[in-house]
C-alpha positions in Angstrom: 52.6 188.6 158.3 50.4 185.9 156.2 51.2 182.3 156.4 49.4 179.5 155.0 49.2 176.0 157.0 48.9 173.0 155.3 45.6 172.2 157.4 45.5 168.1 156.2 49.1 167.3 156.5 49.7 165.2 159.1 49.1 161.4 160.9 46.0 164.0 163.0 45.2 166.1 160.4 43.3 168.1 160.0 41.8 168.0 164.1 45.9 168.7 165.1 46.9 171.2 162.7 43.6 173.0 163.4 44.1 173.5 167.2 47.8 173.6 166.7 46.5 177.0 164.4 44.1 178.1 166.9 46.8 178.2 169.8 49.1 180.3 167.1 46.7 182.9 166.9 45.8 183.1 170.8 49.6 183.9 170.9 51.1 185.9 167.9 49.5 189.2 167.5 51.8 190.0 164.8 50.4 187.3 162.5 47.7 189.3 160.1 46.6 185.8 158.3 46.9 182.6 158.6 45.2 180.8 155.8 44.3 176.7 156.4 44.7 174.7 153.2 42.4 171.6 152.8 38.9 170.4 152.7 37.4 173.2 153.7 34.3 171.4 155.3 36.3 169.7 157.3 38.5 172.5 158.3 35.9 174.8 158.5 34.4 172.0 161.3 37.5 171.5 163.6 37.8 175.1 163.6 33.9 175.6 164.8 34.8 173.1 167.7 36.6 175.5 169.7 34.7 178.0 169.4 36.7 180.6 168.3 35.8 183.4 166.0 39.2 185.3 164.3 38.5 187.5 161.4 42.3 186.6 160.9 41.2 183.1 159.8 41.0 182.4 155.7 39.9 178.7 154.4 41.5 178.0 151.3 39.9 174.9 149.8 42.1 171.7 148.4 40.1 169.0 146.9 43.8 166.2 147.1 45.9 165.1 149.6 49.1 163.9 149.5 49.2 160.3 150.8 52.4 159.1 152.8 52.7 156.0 150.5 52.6 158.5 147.6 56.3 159.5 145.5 57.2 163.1 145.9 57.6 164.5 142.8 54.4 162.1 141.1 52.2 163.1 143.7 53.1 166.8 143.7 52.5 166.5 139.7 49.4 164.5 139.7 47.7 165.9 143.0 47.8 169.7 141.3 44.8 170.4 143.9 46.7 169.4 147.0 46.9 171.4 150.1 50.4 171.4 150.0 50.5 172.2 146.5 48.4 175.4 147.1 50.1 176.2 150.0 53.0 176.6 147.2 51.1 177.8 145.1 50.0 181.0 147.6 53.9 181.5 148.4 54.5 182.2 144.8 51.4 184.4 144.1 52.9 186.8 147.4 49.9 185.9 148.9 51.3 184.7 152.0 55.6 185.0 153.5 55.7 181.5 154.8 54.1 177.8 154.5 53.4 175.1 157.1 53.2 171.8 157.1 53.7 168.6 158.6 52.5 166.3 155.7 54.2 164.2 153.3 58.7 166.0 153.5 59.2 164.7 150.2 56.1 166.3 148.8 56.8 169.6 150.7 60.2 170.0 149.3 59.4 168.9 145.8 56.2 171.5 145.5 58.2 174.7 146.8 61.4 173.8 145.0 58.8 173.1 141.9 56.8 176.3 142.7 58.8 178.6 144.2 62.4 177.5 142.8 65.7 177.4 144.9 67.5 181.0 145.1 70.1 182.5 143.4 73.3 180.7 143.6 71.5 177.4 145.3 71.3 174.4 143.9 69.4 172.0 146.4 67.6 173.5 149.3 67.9 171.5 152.4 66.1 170.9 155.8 67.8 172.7 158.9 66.6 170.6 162.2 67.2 171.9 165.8 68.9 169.6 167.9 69.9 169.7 171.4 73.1 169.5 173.5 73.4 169.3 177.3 74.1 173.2 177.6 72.5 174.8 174.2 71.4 173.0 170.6 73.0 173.1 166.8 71.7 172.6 163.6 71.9 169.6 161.4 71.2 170.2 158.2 70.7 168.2 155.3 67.8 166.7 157.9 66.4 164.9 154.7 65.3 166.9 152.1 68.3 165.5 149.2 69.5 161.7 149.5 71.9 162.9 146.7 74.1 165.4 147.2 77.5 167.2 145.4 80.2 168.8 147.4 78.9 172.4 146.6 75.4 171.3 147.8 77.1 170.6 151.1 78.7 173.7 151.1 75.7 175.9 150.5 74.0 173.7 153.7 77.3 175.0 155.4 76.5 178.8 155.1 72.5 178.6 155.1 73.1 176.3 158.2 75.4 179.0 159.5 73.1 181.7 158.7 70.4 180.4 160.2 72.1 179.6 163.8 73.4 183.3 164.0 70.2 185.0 162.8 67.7 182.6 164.6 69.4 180.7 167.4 71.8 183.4 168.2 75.5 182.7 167.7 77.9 185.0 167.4 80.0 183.2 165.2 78.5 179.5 164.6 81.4 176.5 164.7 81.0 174.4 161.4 81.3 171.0 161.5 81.2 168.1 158.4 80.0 164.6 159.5 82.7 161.8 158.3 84.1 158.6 160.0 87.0 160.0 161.2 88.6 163.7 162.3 91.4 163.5 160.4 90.8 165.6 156.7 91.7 162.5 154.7 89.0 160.2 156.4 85.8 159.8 154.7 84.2 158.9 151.1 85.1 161.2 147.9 82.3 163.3 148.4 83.6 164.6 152.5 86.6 164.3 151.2 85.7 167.2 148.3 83.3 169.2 150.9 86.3 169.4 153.5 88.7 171.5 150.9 85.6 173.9 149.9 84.6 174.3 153.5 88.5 175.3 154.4 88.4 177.9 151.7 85.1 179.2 152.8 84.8 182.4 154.9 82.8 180.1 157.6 83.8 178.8 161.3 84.9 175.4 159.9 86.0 173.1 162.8 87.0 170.3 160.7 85.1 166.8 160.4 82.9 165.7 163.0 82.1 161.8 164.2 78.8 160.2 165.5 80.2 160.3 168.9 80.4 164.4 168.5 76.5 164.5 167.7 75.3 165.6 170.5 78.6 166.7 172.5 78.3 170.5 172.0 81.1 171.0 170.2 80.2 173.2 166.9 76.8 174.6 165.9 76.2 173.5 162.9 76.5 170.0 161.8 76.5 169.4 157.6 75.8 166.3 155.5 73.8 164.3 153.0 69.9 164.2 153.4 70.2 160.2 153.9 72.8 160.9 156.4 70.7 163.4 158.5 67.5 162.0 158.6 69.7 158.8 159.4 70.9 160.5 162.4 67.3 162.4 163.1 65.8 159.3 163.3 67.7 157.4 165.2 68.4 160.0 168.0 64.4 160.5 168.2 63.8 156.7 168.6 66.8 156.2 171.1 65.3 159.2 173.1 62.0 157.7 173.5 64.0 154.2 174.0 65.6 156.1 176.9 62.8 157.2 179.0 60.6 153.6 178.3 63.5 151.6 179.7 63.8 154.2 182.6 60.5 153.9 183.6 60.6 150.2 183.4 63.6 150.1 185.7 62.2 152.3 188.5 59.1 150.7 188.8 61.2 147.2 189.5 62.1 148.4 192.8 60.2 150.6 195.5 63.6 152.4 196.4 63.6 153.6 192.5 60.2 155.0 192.5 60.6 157.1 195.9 64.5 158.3 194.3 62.4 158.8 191.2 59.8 161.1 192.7 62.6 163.4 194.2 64.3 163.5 190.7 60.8 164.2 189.0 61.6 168.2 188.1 64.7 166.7 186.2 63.5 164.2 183.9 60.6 166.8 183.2 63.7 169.0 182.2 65.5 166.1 180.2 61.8 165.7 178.5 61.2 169.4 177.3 64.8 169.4 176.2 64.4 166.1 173.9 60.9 166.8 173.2 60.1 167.9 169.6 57.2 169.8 169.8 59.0 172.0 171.5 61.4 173.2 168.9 58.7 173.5 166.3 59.1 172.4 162.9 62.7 172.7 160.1 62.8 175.5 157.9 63.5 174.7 153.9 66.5 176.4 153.4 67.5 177.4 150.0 63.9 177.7 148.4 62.9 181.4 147.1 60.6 181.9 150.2 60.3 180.7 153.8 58.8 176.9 154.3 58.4 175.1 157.6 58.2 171.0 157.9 56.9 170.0 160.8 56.9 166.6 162.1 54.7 163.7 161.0 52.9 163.1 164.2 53.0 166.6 165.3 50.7 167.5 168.2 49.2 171.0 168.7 51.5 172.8 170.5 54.0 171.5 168.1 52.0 173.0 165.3 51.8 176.1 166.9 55.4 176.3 167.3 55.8 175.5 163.6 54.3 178.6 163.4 56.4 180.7 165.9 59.0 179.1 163.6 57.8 180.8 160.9 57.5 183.9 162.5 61.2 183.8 163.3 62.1 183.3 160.0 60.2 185.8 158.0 61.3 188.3 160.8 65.3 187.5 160.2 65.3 188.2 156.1 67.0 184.7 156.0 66.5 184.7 152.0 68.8 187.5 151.6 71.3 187.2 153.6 71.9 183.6 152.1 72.0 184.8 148.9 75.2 187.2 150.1 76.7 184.7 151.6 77.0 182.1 148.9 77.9 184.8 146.3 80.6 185.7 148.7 81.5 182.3 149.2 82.2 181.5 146.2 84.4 184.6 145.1 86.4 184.0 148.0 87.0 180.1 147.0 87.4 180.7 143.4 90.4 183.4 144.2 91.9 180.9 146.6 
């Protein structure tokens, strides 16, 4: 498999993205190139520091990058010679099955669904982020790619999201659940209101509407709703993680009791760490888009890099492309005889 990595996207880029690469290639055989996007004298002079030769290793020069104050869809049309823009650009030559990148979402999204167009029977592709629960995880997806959604978009979410927790996470048969304020069917605005009656016509698992207090609770495996919504919900559940541990810590270290209790409960707040920790899920998958793009996050160390890959990986492996197309064909046949 080929995939190109977006070697400048990033708060460390290109020093993070590099090593993140390097890592990748120490562990996945399978991978036949992997193709760093950027300035390539500056790539080319991370890569030398580790020392590290890799005939699998291809620098693809990118004279722009896309800036974090910059709009999506201007940047993406005035920055043609972007690394994220030729990572697009490779995915719709067929020169590489899947793109990295932790740079600029907006910019990501706007250049494949530009580039690569959204596939048949999808309208809006949206961003599928692993979450976890205290026994397995789920998916929550739209995680931010579309602030503006339509009842149909959410219903497509609702089978890629599906899809993708069978094929890559596993599940037999995924639980569906719609975020509203309420779990009654005639709670929530016109658009949840819409989404539930297409969703209970649908062929999928649907559980029905789920609440904020169900986030994290375990109860389905798929959670759907708007892009604002989601990254809402991302966002908040990363900072209240990291909230969490920094209040912890301050509260042990009050009291010599604390730190000795603390220090024979050390293996399972490392456990409760790896289990919150980002990196360690790797980076969201694109859904929707006519090829196979990964978003990592902004700050994204190494090893979380390098799981964006393995993330890749996963995806090219499971054909998630067409079976999504199926399934939303099928979908919609089903709901149009009902």
């Amino acid at each position: 498999m080929k995939i190109a990595v977006d070697a400048m996207g990033g708060d460390h880029a290109p020093a993070a993205i590099v090593e993140g690469a390097v890592l990748a290639l120490r562990d996945y055989a399978d991978i036949e190139e992997l193709i760093l996007v950027g300035d390539e004298a500056r790539v080319r002079a991370e890569f030398a520091r580790h020392r590290r030769e890799d005939d699998r290793v291809v620098f693809h020069h990118a004279s722009q990058v896309v800036d974090m104050a910059d709009a999506a869809s201007e940047a993406v049309r005035r920055k043609r010679d972007s690394s994220i823009s030729r990572c697009a650009e490779l995915a719709k030559e067929g020169r590489v099955q899947a793109i990295v990148s932790a740079g600029h979402t907006g910019a990501a999204v706007a250049a494949c669904t530009l580039r690569l167009r959204t596939l048949e029977g999808i309208e809006r592709p949206g961003i599928a982020c692993v979450l976890p629960t205290e026994q397995s995880s789920f998916v929550l997806i739209d995680a931010g790619a579309n602030t503006a959604t339509s009842a149909t978009h959410l219903l497509h979410y609702a089978i890629m999201g599906s899809l993708y927790s069978r094929d890559v996470l596993g599940y037999a048969n995924p639980r569906v659940g719609l975020m509203s304020v309420g779990e009654e069917d005639q709670k929530g605005n016109a658009l949840t209101k819409e989404a539930f009656k297409l969703l209970e016509r649908s062929n999928l698992n649907f559980s029905g509407n789920v609440e904020g207090h169900d986030v994290f609770a375990g109860n389905v495996e798929v959670i759907v709703c708007d892009g604002f919504t989601g990254n809402v919900v991302l966002k908040t559940a990363e900072s209240l993680a990291s909230a969490l541990f920094h209040w912890a810590k301050t509260e042990i270290k009050r009291n010599p009791l604390r730190i000795a209790g603390a220090l024979l409960a050390q293996g399972a707040f490392k456990a409760i760490r790896r289990k919150t920790d980002y990196a360690e899920y790797g980076g969201a998958p694109l859904l929707g888009i006519n090829g196979t793009c990964i978003i990592g996050h902004g700050v994204s160390s190494p090893r979380a890099v390098r799981n964006c890959i393995r993330v890749a990986r996963e995806a090219i492996n499971q054909h998630l492309s067409t079976h999504i197309v199926e399934e939303v064909r099928r979908n919609h046949e089903r709901i149009a005889s009902a």
